[in-house]
LUMZAKE-946342 format. One line per 5 residues: for each residue x, y, z of N, C-alpha, C. Coordinates in steps of 0.02 Angstrom, whole numbers, plus 50000, padded with zeros to 5 digits. Atoms other than C-alpha are relative to their C-alpha. Layout:
// residues N
X/Y/Z/X/Y/Z/X/Y/Z; ...
This chain:
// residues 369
50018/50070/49987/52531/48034/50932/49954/49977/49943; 50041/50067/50036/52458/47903/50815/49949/49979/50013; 50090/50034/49965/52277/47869/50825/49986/49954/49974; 50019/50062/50044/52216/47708/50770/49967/49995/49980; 50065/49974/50059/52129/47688/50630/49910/49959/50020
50061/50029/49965/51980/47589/50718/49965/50056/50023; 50025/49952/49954/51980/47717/50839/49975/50066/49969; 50020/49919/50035/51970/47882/50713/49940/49956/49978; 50068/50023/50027/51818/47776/50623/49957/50000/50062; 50070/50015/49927/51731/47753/50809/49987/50073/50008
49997/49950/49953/51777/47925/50847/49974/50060/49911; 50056/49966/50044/51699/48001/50668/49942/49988/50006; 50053/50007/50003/51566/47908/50684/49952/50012/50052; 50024/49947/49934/51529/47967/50853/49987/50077/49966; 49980/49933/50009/51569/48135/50786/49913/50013/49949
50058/50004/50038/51424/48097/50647/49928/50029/50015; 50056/50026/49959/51300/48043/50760/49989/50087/50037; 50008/49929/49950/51315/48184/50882/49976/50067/49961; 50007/49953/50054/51321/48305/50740/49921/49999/49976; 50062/50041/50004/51144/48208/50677/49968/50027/50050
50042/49990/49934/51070/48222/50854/49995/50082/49999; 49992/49929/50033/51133/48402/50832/49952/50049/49984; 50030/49971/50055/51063/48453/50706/49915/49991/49986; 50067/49990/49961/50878/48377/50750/49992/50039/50071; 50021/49965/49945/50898/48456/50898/49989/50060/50000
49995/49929/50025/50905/48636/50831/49952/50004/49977; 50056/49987/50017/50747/48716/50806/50001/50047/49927; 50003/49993/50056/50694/48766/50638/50006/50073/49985; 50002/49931/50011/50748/48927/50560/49959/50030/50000; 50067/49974/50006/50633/49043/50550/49984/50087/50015
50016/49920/49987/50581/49239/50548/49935/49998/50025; 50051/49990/49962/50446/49343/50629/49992/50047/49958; 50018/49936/50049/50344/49453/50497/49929/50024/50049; 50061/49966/49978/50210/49582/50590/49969/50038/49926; 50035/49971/50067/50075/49617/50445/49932/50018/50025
50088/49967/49995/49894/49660/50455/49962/49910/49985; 50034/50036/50010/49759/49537/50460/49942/50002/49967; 50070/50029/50036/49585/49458/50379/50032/49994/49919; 49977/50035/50079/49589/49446/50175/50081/50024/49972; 49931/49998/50022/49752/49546/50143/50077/49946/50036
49932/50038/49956/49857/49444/50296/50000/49921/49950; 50014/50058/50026/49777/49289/50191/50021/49975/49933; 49982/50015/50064/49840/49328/50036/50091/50000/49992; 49919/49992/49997/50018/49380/50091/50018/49931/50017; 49957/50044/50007/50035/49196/50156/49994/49949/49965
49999/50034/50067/49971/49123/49997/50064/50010/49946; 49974/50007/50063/50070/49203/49878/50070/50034/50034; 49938/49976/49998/50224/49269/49984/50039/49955/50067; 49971/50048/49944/50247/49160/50160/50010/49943/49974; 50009/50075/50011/50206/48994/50106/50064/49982/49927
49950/49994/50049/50315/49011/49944/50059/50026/50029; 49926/49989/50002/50473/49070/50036/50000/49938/50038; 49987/50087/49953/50460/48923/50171/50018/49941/49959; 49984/50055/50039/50452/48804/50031/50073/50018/49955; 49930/49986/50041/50620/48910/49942/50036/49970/50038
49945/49974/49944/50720/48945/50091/50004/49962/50042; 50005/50034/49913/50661/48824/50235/49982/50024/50057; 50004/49951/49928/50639/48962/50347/49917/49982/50000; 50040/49974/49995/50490/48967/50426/49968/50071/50022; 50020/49926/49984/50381/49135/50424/49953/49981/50068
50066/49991/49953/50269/49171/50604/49986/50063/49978; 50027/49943/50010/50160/49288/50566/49980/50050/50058; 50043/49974/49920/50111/49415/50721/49966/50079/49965; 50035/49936/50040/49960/49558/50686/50035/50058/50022; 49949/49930/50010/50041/49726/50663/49905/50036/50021
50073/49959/50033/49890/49871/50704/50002/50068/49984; 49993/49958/50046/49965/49995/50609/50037/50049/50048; 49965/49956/49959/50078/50157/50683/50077/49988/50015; 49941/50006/50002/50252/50165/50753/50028/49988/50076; 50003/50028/49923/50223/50141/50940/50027/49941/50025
49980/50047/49958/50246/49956/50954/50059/49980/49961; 49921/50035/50013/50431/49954/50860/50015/50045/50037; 49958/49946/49946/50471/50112/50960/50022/49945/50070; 50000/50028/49942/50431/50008/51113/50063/49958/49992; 49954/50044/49997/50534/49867/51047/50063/50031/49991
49937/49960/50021/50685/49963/50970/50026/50010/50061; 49981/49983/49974/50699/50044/51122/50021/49980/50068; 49997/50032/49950/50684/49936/51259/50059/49918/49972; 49956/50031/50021/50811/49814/51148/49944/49920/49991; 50031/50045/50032/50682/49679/51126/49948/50001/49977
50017/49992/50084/50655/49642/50971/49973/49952/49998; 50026/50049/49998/50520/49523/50931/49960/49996/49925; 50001/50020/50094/50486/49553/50731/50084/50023/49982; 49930/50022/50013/50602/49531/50619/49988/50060/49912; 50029/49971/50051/50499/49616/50472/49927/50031/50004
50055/49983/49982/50361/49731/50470/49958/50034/49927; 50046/49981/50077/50227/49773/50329/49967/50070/50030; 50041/49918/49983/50197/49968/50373/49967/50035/49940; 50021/49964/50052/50104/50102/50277/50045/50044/49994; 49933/49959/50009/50232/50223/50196/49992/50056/50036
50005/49947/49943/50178/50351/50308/50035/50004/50056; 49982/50022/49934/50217/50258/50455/50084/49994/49984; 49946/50018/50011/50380/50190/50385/50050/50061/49972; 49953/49924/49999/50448/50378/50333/50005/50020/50078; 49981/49985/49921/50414/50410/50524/50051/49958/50036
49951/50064/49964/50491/50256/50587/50061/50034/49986; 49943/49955/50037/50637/50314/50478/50034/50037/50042; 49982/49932/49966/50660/50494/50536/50028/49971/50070; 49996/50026/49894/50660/50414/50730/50044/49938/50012; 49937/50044/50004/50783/50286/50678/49984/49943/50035
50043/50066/49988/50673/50149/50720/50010/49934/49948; 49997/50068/50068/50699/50050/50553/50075/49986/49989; 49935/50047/50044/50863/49956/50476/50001/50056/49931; 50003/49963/50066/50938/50084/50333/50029/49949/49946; 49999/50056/50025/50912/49980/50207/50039/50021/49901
49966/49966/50084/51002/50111/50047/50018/49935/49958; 49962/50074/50054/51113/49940/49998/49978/49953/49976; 50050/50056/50013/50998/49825/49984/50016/49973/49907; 50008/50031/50059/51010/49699/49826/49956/49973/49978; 50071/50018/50003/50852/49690/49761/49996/49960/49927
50016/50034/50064/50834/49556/49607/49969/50044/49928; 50029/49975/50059/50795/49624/49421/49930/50000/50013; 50068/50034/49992/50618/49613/49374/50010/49958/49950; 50019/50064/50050/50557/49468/49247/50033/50006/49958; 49994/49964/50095/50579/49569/49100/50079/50002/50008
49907/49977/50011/50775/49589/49165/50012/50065/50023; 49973/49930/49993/50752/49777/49209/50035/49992/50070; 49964/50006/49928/50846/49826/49360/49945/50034/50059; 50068/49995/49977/50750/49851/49515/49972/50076/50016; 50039/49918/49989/50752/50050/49549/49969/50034/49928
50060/49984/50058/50678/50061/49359/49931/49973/50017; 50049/50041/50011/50569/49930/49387/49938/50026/50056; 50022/49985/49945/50506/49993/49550/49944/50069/49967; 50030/49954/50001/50357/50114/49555/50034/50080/50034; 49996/49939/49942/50387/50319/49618/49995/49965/50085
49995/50012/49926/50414/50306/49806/50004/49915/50037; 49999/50066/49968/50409/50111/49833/50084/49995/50029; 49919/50007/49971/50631/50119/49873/50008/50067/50050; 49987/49931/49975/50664/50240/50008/50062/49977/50049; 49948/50018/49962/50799/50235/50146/49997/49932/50057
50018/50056/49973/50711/50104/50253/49964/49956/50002; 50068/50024/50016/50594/50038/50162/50007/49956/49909; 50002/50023/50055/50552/49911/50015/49947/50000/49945; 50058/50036/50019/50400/49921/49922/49966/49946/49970; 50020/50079/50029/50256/49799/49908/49949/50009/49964
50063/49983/50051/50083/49839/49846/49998/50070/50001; 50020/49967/49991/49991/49983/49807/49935/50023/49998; 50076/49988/50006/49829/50029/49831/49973/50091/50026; 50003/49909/50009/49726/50219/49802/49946/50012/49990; 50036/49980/49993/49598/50333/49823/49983/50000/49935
50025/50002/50089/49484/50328/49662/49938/50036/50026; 50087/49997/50000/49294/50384/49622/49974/49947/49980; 50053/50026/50012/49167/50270/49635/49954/50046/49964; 50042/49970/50029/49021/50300/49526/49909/49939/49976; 50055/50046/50004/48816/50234/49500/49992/50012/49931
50006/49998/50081/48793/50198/49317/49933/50031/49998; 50101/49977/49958/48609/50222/49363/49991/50066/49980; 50013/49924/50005/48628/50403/49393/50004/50026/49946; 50001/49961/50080/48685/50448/49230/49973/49958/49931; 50010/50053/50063/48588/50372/49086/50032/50032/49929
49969/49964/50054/48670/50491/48955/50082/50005/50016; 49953/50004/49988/48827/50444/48998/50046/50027/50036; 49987/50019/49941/48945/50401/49114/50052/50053/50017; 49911/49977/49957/49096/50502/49226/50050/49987/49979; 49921/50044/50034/49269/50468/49159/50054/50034/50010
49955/49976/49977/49375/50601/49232/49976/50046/50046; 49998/49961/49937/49412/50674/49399/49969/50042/50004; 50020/49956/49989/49361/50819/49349/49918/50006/50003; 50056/50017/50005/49192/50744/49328/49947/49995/50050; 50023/50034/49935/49166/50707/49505/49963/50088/50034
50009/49921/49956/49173/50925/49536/49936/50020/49963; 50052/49953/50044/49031/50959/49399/49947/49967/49999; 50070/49996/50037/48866/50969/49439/49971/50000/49969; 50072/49986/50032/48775/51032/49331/50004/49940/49945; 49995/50046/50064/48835/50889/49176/50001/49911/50058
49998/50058/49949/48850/50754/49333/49958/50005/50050; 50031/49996/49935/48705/50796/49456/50006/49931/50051; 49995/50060/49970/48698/50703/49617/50049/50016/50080; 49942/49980/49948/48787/50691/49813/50059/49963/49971; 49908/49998/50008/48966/50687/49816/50001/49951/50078
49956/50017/49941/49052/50562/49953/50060/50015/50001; 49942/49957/49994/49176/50646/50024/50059/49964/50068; 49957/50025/49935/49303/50576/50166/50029/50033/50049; 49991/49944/49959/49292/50688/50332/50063/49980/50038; 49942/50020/49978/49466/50651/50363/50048/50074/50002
49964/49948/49998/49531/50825/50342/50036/50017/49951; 49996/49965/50073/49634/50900/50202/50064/49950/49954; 49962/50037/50034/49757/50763/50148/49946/49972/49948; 50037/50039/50053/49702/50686/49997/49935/50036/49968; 50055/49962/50051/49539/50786/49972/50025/50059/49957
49972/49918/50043/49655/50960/49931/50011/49974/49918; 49969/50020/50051/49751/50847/49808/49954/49982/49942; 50056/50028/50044/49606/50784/49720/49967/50070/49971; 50020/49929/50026/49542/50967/49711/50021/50042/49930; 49951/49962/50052/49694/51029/49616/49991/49975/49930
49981/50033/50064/49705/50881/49507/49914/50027/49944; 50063/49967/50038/49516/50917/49457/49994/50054/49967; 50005/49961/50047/49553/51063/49415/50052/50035/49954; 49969/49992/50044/49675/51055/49304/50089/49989/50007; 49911/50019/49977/49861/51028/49384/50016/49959/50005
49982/50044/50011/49948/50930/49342/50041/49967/50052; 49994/50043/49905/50004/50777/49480/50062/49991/49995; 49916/49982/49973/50193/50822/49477/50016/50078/50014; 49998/49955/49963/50152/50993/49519/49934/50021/50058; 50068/49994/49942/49998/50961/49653/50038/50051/50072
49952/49984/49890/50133/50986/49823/50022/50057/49957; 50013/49924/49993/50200/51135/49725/49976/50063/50014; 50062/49915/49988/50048/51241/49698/49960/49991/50061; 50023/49985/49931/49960/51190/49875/50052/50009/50045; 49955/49976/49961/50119/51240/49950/50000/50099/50005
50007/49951/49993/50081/51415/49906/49922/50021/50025; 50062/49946/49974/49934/51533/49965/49950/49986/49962; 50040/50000/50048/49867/51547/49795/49972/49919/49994; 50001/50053/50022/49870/51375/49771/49947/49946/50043; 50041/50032/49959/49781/51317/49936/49930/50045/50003
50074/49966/50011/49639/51456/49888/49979/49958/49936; 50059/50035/50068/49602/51366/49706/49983/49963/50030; 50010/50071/49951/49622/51181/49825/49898/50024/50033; 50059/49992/49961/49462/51245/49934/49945/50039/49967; 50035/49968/50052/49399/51341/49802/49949/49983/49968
50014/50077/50034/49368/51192/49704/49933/49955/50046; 50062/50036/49970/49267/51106/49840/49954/50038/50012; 50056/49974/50000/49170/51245/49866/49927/49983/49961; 50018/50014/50029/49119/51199/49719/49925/49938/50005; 50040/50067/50001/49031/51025/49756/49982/50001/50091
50005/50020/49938/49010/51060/49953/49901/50006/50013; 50028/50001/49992/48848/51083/49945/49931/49911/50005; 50014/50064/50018/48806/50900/49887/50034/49973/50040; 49941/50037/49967/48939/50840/50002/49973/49951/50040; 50007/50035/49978/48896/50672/50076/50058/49966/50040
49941/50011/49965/49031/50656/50231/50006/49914/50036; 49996/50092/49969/49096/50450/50252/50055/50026/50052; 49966/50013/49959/49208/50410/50395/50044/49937/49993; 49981/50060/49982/49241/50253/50393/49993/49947/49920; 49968/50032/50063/49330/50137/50238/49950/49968/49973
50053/50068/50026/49182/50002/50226/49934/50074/49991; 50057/49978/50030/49049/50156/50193/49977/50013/49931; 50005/49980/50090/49070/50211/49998/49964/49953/49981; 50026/50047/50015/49008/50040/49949/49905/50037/50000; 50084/49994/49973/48843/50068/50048/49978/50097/49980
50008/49936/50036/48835/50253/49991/49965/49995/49940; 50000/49998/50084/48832/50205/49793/49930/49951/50017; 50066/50038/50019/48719/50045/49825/49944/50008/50018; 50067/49985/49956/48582/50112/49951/49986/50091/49941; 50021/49909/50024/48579/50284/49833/49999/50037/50032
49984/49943/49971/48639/50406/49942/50056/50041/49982; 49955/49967/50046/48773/50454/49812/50003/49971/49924; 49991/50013/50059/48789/50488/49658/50076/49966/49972; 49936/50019/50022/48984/50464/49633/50021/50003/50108; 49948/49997/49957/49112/50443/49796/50064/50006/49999
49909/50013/49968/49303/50443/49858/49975/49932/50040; 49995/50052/49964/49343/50279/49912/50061/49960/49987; 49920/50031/50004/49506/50151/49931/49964/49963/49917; 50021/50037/50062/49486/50051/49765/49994/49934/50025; 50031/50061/49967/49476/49893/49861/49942/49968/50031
50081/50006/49960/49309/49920/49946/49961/50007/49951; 50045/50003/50049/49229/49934/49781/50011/49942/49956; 49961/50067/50046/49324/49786/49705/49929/49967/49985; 50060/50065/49996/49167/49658/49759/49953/50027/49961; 50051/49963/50031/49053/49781/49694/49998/50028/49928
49982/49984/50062/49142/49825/49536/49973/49965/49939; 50032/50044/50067/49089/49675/49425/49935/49996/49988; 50079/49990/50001/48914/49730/49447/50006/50065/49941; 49976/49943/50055/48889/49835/49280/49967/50053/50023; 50025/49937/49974/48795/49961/49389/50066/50040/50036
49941/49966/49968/48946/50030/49475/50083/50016/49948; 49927/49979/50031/49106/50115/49397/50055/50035/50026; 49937/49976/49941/49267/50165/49450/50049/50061/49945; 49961/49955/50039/49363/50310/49377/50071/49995/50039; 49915/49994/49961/49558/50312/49411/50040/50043/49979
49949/49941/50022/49621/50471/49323/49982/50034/50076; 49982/49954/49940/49692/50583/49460/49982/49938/50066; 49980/50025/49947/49710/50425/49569/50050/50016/50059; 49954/49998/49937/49799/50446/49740/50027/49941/50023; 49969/50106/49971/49910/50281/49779/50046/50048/50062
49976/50020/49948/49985/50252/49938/50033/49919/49995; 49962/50045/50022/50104/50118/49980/50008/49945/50047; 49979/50041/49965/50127/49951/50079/50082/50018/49990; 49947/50014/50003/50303/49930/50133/50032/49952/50036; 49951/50055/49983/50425/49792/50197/50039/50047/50041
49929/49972/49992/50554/49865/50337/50007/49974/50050; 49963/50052/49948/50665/49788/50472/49999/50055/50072; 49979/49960/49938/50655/49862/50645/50077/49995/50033; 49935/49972/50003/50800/49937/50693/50044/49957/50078; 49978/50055/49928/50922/49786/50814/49982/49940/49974
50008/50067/49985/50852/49637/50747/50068/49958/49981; 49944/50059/50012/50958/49482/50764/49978/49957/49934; 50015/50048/50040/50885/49405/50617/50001/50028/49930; 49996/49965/50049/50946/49523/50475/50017/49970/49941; 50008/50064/50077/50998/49415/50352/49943/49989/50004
50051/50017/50027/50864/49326/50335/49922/50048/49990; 50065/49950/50003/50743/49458/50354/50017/50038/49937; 49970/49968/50051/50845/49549/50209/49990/49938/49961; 50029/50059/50060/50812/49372/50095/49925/50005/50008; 50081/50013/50034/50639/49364/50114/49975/50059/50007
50025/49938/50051/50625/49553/50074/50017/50007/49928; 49990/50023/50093/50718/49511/49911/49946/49953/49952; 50038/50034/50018/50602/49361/49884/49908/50042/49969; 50046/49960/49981/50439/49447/49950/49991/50051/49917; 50020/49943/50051/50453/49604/49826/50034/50001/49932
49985/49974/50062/50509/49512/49672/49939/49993/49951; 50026/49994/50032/50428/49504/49517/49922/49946/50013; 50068/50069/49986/50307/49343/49534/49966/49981/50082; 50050/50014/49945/50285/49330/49714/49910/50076/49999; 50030/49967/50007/50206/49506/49690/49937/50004/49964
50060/50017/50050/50093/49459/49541/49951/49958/50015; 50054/50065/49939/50023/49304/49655/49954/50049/50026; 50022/49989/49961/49975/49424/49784/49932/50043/49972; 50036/49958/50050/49894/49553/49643/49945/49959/50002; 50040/50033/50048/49787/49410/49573/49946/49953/50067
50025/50056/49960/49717/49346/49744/49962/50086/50042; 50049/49951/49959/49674/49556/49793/50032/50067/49964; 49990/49952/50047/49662/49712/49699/50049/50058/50014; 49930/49944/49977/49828/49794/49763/50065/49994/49944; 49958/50010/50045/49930/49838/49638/50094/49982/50024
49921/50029/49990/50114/49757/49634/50039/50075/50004; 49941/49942/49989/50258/49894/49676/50053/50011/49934; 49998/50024/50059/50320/49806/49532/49977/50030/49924; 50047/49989/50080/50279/49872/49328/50013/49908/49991; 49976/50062/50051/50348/49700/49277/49974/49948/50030
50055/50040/49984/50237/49603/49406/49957/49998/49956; 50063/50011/50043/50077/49647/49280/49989/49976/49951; 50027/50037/50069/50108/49549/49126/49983/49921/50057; 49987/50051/49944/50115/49405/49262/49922/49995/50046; 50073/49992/49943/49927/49446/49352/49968/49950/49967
50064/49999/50019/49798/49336/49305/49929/49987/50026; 50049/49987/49968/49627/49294/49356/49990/49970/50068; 50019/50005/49913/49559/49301/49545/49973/49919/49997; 50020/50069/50015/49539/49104/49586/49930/49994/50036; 50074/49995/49977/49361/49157/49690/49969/50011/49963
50036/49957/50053/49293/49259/49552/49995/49988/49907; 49978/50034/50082/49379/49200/49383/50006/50064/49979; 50002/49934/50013/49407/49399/49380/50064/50014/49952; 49939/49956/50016/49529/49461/49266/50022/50059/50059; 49992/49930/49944/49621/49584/49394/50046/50033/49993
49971/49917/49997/49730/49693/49302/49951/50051/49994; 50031/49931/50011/49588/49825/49253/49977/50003/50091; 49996/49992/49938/49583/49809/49435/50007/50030/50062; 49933/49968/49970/49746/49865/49489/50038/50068/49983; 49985/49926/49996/49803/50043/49546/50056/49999/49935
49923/49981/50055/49972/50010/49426/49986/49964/49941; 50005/50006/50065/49897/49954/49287/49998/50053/49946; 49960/49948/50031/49981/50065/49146/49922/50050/49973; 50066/49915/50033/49776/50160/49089/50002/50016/50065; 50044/49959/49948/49735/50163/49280/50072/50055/50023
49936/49958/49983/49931/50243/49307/49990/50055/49988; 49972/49949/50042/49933/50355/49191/49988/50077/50010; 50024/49944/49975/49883/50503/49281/50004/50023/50069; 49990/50028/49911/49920/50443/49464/50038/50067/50034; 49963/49971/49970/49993/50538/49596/50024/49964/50082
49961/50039/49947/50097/50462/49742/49977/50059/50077; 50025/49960/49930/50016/50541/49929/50088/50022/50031; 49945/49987/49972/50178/50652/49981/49989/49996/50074; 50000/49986/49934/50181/50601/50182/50057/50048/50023; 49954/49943/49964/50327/50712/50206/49990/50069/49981
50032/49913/50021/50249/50864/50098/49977/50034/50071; 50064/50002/49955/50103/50840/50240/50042/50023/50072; 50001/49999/49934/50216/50822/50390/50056/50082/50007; 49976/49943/50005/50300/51006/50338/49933/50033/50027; 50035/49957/50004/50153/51077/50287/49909/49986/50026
50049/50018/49984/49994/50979/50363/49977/50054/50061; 50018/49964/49927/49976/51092/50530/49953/50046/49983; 50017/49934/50041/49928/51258/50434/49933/49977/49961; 50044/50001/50065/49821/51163/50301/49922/49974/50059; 50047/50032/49963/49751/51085/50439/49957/50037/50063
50038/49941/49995/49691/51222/50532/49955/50039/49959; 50066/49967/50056/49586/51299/50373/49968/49957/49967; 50040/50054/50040/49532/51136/50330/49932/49999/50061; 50043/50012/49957/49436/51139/50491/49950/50084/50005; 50061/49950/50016/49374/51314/50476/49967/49989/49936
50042/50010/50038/49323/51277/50314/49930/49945/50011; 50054/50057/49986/49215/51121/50357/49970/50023/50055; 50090/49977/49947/49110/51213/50500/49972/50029/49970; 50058/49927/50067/49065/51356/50352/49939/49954/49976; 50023/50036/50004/48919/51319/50302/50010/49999/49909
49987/49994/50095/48907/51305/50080/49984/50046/49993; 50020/49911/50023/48916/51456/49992/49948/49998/49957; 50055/49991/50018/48759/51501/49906/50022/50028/49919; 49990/49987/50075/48778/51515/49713/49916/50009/49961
């Protein structure tokens, strides 16, 4: 039948309209990212939310994440799913993993960087893994009081173990044997692509404790992330262990120094809990998220280094501070150059064992030299 041409124009323009009405009526795209909160949640939606909303249209909700693998288990498993993207620590996100909690994300098309490289060059050690994207990185360093030494200053790891040319307490982080063993080794001389080798053997976890023997007597035990600061400035240490972020504020004071040979980085990551309905788009604004420039924003607003090499010609100064903030940043190519990446799956082999003689060691009392 023959429609009349009046009638197809009434009956598009109906069609229009409705379509119109439609289409305001549909609520605005939009993902659900769980991240962490205070200055880091503040900087992610400066330089990585607020900039995809204005690409993409989507809007980001942000909901606080408080770290672990509990509340995607819950969701995963019970089928609702209420992020869409989650900012874990790579610890967490190798567990997630294993437990098949996360989105395997191997295929993923992740944009060049700036420079053009492709992204598994461009990418730091460990930031690409099976369910995971990386984003920043941030790492255990030594703090140090200029103060203490007027004949000059600390400048390698191994600096932190020797008394007698460095007097002074040691802050130490009573957290047990991750990270302090590693720091041990590197001090004394091993090199940080064979650290998980040689504390995998016998011999290797006797030099590890060996080593601190060394400095346990000075040992000033922190707990808690916000103490190093107040350690160095109240003089109750000479040098510390501490994240490199908690000394940031304190850094541009020329009394305080930061050594980063035999750094320990750890890793933010990006990964999708495992079911969501919103995979596309959660897969675009992990492409967005961890490319070259959103990353260098986030650098330049907090001293976490980009996952990125090709973020750092791209950093420049902190807009609170007027800070230059690559000498800053964990991945800046002097503070790299010596780095070692925290193996969480070395740990979750071999942590049980280490972690048993880490605790007899720390009731001993110091050996007497």
């Amino acid at each position: 039948m023959k429609v009349p041409r009046w009638l197809s124009l009434t009956l598009a323009g109906t069609a229009l309209i409705a379509g119109i009405v439609y289409w305001k009526s549909l609520p605005p795209a939009s993902i659900t990212v769980a991240s962490w909160g205070d200055a880091y949640g503040r900087a992610q939606t400066m330089a990585l939310f607020h900039p995809y909303t204005d690409k993409s249209g989507v809007d980001v909700a942000v909901k606080t994440y408080g770290g672990g693998i509990k509340e995607i288990a819950d969701q995963v498993k019970t089928g609702q799913i209420e992020w869409d993207v989650v900012d874990l620590e790579l610890e967490d996100a190798a567990a997630a993993c294993r437990e098949g909690l996360l989105e395997r994300l191997e295929g993923i098309e992740l944009p060049p960087g700036i420079d053009g490289k492709k992204a598994f060059v461009d990418f730091v050690p460990g930031a690409l893994g099976p369910c995971w994207v990386g984003s920043v990185v941030y790492s255990q360093v030594v703090a140090f009081d200029r103060q203490k030494f007027p004949d000059g200053a600390p400048r390698r790891l191994a600096d932190f173990f020797d008394l007698a040319r460095f007097p002074g307490p040691r802050g130490l982080r009573d957290s047990g044997p991750k990270i302090n063993l590693e720091l041990a080794l590197i001090a004394d001389g091993v090199p940080p692509w064979r650290v998980y080798g040689t504390l995998a053997t016998q011999n290797g976890a006797n030099r590890a404790f060996a080593k601190l023997d060394t400095i346990k007597p000075a040992i000033v035990w922190w707990s808690k992330t916000s103490e190093p600061p107040d350690l160095l400035t109240q003089g109750k240490a000479a040098m510390t262990t501490t994240l490199n972020a908690r000394v940031f504020s304190i850094t541009t004071e020329p009394r305080i120094g930061t050594i980063w040979d035999g750094q320990l980085y750890q890793l933010d990551v990006f990964g999708l809990p495992k079911g969501t309905a919103n995979k596309r788009r959660a897969l675009d604004f992990i492409r967005f998220a961890t490319g070259s420039q959103p990353l260098a924003e986030e650098a330049r607003l907090l001293p976490y280094g980009p996952a990125r090499r090709s973020s750092l010609k791209q950093v420049g100064r902190n807009p609170d501070t007027n800070e230059e903030m690559l000498s800053h940043l964990p991945t800046a190519p002097k503070n790299f150059a010596n780095a070692l990446a925290i193996d969480h799956n070395w740990w979750a082999l071999h942590g049980e064992a280490l972690q048993a003689r880490w605790a007899e060691w720390r009731a001993q009392p110091p050996p007497s030299h």
